[in-house]
N, CA, C and O atoms as a DFTB+ gen file, in Angstrom:
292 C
 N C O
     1  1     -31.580       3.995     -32.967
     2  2     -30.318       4.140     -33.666
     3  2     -29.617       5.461     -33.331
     4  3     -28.410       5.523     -33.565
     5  1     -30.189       6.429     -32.854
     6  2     -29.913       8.056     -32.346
     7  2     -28.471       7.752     -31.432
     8  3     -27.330       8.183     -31.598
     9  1     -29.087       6.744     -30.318
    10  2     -28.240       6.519     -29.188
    11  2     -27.030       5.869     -29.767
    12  3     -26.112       6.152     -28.997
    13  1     -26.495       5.006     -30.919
    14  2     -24.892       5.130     -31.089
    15  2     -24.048       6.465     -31.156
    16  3     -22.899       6.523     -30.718
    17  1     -24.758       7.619     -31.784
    18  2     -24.290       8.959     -32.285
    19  2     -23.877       9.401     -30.462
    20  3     -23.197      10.403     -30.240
    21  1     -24.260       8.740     -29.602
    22  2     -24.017       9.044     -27.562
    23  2     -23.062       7.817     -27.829
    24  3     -22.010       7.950     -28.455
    25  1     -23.382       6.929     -27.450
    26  2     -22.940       5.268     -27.140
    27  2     -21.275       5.172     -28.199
    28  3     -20.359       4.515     -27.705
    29  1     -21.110       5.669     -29.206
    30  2     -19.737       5.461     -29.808
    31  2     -18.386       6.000     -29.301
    32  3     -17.295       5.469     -29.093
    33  1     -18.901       7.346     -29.172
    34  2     -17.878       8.652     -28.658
    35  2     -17.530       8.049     -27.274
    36  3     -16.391       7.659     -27.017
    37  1     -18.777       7.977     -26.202
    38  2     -18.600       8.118     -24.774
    39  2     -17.725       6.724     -24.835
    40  3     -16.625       6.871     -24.301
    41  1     -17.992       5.235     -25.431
    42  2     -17.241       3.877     -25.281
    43  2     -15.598       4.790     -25.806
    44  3     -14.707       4.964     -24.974
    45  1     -15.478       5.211     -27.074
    46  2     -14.259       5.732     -27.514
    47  2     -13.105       6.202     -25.848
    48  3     -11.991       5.869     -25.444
    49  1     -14.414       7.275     -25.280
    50  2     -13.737       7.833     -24.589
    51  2     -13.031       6.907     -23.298
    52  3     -12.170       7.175     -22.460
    53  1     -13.530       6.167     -23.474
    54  2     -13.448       5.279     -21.784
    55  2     -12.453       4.515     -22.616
    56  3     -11.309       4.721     -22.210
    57  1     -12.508       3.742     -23.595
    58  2     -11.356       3.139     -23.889
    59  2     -10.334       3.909     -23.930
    60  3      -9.325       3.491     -23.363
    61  1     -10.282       5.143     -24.547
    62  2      -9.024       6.199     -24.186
    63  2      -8.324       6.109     -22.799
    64  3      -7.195       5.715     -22.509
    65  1      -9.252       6.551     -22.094
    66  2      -8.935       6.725     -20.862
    67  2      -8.526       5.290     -19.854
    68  3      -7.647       5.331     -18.994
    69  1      -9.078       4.468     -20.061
    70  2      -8.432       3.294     -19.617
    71  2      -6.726       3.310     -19.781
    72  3      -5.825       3.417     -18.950
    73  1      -6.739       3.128     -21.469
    74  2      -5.383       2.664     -22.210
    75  2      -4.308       3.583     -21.463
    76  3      -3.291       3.048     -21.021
    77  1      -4.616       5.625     -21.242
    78  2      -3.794       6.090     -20.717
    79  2      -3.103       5.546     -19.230
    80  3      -1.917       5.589     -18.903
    81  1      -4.506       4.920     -18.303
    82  2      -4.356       4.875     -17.056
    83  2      -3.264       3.732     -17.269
    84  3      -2.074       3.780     -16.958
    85  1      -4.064       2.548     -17.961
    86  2      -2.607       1.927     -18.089
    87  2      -1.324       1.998     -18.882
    88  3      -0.491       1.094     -18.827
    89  1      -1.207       2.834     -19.451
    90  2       0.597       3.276     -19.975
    91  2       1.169       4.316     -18.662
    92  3       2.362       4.581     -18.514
    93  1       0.160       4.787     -17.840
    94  2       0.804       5.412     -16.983
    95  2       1.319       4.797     -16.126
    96  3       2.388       5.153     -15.631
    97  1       0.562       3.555     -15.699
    98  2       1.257       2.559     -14.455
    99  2       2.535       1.665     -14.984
   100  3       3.495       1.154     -14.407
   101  1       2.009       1.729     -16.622
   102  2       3.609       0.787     -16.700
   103  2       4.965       1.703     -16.875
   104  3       6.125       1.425     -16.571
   105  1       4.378       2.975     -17.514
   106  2       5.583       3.900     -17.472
   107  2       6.213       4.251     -15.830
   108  3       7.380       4.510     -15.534
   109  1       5.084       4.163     -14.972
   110  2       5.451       4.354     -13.566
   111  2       6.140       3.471     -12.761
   112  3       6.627       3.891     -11.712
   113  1       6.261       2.305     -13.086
   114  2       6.982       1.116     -12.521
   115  2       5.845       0.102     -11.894
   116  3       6.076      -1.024     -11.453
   117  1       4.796       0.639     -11.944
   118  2       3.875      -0.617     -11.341
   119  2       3.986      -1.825     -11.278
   120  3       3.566      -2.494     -10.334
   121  1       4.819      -2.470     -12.706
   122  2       4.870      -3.837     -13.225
   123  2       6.209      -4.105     -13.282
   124  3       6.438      -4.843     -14.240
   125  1       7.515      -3.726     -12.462
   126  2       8.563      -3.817     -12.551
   127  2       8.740      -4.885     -11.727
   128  3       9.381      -5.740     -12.338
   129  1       8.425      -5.287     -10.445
   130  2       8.630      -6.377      -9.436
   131  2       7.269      -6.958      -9.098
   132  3       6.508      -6.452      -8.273
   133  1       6.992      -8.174      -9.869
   134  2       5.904      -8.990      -9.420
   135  2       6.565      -9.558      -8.471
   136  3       6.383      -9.034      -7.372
   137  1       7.436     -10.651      -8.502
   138  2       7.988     -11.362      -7.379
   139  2       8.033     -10.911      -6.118
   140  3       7.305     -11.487      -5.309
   141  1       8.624     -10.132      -5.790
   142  2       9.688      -8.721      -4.735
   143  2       8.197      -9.260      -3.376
   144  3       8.366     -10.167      -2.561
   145  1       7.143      -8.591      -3.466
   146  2       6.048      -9.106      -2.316
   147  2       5.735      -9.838      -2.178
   148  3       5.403     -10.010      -1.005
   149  1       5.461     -11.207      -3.288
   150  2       5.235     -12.949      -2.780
   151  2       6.411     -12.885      -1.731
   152  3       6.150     -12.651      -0.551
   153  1       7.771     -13.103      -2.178
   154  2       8.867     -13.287      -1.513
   155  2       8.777     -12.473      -0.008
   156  3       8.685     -13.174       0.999
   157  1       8.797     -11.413       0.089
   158  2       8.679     -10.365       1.469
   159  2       8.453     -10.956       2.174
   160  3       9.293     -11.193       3.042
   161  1       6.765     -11.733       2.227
   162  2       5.903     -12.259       3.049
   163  2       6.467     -13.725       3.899
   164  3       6.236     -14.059       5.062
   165  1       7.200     -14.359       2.946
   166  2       7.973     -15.769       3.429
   167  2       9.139     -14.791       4.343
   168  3       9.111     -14.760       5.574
   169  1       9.986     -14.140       3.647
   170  2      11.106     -13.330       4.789
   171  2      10.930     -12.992       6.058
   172  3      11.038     -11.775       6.204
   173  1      10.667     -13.667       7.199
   174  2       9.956     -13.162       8.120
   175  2      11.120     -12.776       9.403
   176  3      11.588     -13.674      10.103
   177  1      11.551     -11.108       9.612
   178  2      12.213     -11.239      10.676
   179  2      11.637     -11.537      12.402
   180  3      10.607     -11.000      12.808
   181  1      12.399     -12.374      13.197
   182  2      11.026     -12.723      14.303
   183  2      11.850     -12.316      15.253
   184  3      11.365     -12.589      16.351
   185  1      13.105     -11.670      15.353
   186  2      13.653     -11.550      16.522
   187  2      12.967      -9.857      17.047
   188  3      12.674      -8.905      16.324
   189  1      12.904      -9.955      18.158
   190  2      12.361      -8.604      18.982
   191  2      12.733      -7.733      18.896
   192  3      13.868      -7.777      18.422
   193  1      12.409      -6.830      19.101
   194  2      12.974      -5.275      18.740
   195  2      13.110      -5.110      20.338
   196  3      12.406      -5.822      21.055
   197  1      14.282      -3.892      21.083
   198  2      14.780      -3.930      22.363
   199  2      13.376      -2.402      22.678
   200  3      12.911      -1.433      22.078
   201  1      13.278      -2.949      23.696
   202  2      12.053      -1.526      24.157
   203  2      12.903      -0.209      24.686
   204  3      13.491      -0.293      25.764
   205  1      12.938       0.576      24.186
   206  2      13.561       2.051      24.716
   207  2      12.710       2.891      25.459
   208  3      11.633       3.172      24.934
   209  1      12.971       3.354      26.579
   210  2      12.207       4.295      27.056
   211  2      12.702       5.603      27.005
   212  3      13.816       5.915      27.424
   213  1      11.966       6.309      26.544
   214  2      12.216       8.151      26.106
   215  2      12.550       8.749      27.939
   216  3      12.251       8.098      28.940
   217  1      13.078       9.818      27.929
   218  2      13.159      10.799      29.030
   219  2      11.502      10.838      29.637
   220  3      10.522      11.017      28.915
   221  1      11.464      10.638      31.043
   222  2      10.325      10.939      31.185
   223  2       9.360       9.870      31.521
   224  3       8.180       9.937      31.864
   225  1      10.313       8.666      31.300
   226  2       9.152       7.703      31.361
   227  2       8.153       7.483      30.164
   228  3       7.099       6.944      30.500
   229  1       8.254       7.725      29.144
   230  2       7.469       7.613      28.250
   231  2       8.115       6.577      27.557
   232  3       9.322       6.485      27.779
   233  1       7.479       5.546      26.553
   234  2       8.053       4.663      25.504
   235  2       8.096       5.184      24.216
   236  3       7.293       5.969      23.711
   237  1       9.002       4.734      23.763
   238  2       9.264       4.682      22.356
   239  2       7.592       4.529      20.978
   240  3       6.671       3.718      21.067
   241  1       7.711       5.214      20.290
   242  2       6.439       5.199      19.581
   243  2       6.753       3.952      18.449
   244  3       5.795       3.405      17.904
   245  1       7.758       3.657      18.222
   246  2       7.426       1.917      17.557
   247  2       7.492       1.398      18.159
   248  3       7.465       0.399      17.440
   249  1       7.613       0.878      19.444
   250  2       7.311      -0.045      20.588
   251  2       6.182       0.262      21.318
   252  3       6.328       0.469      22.523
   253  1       5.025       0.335      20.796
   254  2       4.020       0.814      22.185
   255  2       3.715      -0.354      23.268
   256  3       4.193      -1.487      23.223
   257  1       2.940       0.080      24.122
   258  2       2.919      -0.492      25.063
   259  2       2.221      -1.764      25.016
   260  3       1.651      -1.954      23.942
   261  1       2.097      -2.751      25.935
   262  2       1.347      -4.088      25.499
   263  2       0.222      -3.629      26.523
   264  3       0.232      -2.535      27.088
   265  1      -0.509      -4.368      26.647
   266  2      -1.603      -4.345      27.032
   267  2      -1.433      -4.921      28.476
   268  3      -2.405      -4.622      29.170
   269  1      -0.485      -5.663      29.142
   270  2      -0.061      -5.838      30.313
   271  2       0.780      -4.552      31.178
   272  3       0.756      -4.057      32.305
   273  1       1.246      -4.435      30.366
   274  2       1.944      -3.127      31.001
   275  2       1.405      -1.732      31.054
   276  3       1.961      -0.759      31.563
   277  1      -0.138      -1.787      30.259
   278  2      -0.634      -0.346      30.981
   279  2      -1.029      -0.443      32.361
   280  3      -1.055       0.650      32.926
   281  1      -1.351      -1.455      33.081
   282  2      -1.829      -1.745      34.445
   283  2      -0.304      -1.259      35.444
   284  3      -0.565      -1.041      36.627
   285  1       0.304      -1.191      35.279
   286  2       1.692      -0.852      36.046
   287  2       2.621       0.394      36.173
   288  3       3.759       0.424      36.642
   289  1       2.017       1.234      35.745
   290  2       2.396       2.462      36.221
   291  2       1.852       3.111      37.715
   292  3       2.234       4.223      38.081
């Protein structure tokens, strides 16, 4: 029976600390757009992006190179 006088406080505390973690995410916006990322995923843009090459011969760092075209330099 010793161990509730441990076991009450420490459960107290964790439920505390839970409840804050979550008023912080809803005060933070966490739960503002459920929809918004199901939807994203169907939006799919598929047209290509144009490849730029930097001064130098180097490519563009959001276009890296494919895997065919390291053989060709």
């Amino acid at each position: 029976m010793e161990i509730l006088w441990i076991m009450i406080p420490v459960s107290l505390f964790i439920v505390l600390v839970m409840g804050g973690i979550f008023w912080w995410s809803v005060k933070s916006g966490q739960f503002d757009d459920l929809d918004g990322p199901a939807y994203r995923i169907l939006v799919d843009d598929d047209t290509p992006r144009e490849k730029t090459t930097l001064p130098g011969g180097l490519e563009d760092e959001d276009n890296p190179p494919n895997k065919s075209d390291l053989g060709r330099q």
